[in-house]
C-alpha positions in Angstrom: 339.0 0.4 15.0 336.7 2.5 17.2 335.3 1.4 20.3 332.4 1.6 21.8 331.4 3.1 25.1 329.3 1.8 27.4 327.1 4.0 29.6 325.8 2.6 32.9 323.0 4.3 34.9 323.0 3.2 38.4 319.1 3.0 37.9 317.4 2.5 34.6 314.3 4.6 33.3 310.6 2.4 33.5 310.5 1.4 30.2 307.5 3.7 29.1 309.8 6.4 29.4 308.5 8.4 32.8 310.8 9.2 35.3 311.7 7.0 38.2 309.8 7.7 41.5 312.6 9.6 44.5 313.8 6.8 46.6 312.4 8.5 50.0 314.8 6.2 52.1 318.0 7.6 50.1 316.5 11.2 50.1 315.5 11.0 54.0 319.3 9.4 54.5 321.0 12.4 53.1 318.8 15.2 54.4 319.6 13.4 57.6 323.4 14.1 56.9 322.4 17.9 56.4 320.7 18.1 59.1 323.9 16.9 61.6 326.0 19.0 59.9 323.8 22.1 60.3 323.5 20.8 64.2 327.0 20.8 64.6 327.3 23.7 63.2 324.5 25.6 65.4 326.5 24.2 68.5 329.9 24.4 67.6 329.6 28.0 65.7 329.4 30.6 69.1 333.2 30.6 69.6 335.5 33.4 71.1 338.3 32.1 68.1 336.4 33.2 65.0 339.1 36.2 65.0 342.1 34.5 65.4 341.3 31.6 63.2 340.8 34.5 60.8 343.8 36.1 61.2 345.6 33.5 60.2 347.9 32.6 63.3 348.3 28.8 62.7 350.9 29.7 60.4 353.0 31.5 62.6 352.1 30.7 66.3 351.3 28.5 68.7 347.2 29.3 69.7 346.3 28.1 73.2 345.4 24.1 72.9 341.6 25.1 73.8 341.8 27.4 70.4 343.0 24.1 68.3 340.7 22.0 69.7 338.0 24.0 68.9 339.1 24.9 65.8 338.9 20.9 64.5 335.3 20.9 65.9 334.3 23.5 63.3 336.1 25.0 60.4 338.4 21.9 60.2 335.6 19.5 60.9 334.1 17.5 58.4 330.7 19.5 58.4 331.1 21.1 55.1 332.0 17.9 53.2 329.1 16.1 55.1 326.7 18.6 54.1 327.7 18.4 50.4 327.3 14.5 50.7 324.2 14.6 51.8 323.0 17.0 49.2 324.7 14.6 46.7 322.6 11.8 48.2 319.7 13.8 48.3 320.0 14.8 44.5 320.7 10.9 43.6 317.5 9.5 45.4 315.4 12.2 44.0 316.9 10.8 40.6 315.0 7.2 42.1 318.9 5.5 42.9 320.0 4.5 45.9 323.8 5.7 47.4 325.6 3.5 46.5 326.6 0.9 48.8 329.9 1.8 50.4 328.8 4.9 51.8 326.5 3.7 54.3 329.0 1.4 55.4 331.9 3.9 55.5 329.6 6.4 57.3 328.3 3.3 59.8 331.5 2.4 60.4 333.3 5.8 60.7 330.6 6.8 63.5 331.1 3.2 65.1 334.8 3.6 65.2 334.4 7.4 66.6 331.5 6.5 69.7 334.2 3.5 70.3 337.1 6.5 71.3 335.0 9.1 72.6 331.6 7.2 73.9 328.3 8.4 73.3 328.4 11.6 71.5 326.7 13.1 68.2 328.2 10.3 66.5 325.4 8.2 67.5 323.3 10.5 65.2 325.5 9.5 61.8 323.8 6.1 62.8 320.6 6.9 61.5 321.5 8.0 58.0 324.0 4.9 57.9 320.8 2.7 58.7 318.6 4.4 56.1 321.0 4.6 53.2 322.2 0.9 53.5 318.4 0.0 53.7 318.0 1.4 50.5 321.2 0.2 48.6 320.1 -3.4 49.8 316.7 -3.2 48.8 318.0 -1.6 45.3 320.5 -4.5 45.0 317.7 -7.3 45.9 315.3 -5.7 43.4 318.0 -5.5 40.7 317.9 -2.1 39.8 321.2 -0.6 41.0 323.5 -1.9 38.6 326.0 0.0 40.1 326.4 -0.8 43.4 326.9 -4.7 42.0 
């Protein structure tokens, strides 16, 4: 007996067959998340570690605590995965969907969480992408077209 599969598009095509308008509240949300991570790149990038992070020293030795530290604000920060995020996001509102609805709240609640430990920092700018994506996904869910975020 063969089954058959089912294929779900988080947002159907109009039915004449055109292409979905960009959904410029998803596409504003995750060109927002670029745009952090290329800030915190641009202040976080003028370090005095890049050669010792390079050569590799984590593996074998103890680097002075100022040298870690710094070393989690940048390379091992979450920058490069943020930035691919919002490129994701980007690419699924210009396909007229809406992220889907746990990322905003993950994101909203991951910079809530991080201003609650270290007060008011550049987390308070992950805010503003949270706000516009979760706009979105709501509106998408209210209007019925994003099947799914249901």
């Amino acid at each position: 007996m063969v089954s058959e599969q089912v294929t779900r598009h988080p947002v159907p095509n109009p039915p004449d067959g055109a292409a979905r308008p960009a959904d410029r509240l998803t596409v504003v949300g995750g060109a927002a998340l670029v745009a952090i991570a290329v800030l915190h790149t641009l202040v976080f990038i003028a370090q005095p570690w890049w050669a010792a992070w390079l050569a590799g020293p984590f593996r074998d030795e103890q680097l002075p605590v100022e040298a870690v530290a710094q070393f989690w604000a940048l390379p091992g920060s979450f920058v490069v995965a943020g930035a691919l995020l919002g490129l994701s996001i980007i690419g699924t509102g210009r396909r007229g969907a809406p992220a889907a609805l746990h990322v905003p709240i993950a994101i909203g609640l991951w910079a809530a969480l991080c201003i609650w430990i270290v007060g008011p920092s550049g987390f308070v700018l992950l805010l503003a992408p949270a706000v516009l994506l979760l706009i979105a996904s709501l509106r998408a869910r209210r209007r019925g077209t994003d099947r799914a975020t249901r």
